[in-house]
C-alpha positions in Angstrom: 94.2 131.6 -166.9 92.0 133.8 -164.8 89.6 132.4 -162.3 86.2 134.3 -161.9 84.1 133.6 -158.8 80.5 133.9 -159.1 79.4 135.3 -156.1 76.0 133.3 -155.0 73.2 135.3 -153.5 73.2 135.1 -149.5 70.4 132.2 -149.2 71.1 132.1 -145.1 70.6 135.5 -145.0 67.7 135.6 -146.9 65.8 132.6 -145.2 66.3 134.4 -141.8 64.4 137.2 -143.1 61.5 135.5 -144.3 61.5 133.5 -141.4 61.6 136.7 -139.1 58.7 138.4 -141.5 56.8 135.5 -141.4 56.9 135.1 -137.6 55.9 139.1 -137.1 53.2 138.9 -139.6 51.7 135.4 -137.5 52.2 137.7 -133.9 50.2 140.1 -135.6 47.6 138.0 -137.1 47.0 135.6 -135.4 47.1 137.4 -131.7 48.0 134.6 -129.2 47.5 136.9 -126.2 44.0 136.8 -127.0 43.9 133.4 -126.2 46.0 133.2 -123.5 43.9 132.4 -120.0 43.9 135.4 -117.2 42.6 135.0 -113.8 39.8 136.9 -112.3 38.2 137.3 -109.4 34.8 138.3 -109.0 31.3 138.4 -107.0 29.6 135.4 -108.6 25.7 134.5 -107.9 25.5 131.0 -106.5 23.1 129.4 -109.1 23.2 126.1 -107.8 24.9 123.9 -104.6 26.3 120.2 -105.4 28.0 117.7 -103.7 31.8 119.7 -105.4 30.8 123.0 -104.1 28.8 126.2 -104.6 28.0 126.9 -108.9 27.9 130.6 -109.7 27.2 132.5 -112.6 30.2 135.2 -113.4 29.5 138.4 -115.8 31.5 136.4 -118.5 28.4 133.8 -119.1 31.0 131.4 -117.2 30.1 128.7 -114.8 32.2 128.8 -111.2 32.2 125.8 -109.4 33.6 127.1 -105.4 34.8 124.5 -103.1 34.5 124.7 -99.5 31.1 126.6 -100.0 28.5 127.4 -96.9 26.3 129.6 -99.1 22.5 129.1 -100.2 21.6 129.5 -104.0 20.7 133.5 -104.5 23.9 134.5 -102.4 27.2 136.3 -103.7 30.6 134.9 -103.3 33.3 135.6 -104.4 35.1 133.5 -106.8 38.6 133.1 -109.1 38.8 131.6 -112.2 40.6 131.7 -115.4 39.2 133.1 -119.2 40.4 133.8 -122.1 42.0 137.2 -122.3 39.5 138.2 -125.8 36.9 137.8 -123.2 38.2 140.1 -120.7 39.3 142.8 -123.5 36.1 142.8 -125.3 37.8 141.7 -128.6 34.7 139.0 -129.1 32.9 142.8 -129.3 35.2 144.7 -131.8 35.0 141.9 -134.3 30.7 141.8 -133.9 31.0 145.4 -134.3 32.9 144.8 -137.3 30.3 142.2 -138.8 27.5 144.4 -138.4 29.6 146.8 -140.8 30.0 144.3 -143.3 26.6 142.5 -143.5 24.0 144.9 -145.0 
């Protein structure tokens, strides 16, 4: 009597792929970097002064709140504070540029 072996298909094999494709086609999609917070520092105008410190306005639409603050409201200081990176890279821009593309 002769034995054949059936030769299976390489399932571990072929799950690491897909698991690999899967996780470049996410990277790619779904950009975590954008999202990621980067610190900046700035010349902020002091907008307001509280009992926490000096408020400023940055270029990014954020609100700065700067401890340890002598300044009067109209002054610049400068200030550090964390965004996300889509801000800082203008990708908020590319995908409104994008829209106005699309929309008729």
């Amino acid at each position: 009597m002769q034995q054949t072996k059936i030769k299976k298909t390489p399932a571990l094999k072929f799950i690491a792929i897909m698991a690999v494709a899967t996780s470049v086609i996410l990277i790619f999609t779904i950009t975590p970097w954008n999202v990621i917070p980067t610190q900046i520092t700035e010349d902020v105008i002091v907008i307001a002064v509280t009992e926490y410190g000096c408020v400023g306005e940055s270029s990014f639409g954020t609100s700065v709140v700067v401890s340890d603050c002598n300044a009067n409201v109209g002054d610049e200081i400068s200030a550090t504070f964390n965004v996300p990176a889509m801000k800082q890279n203008g990708f908020y821009d590319r995908i409104e540029d994008k829209l106005k593309l699309v929309n008729p």
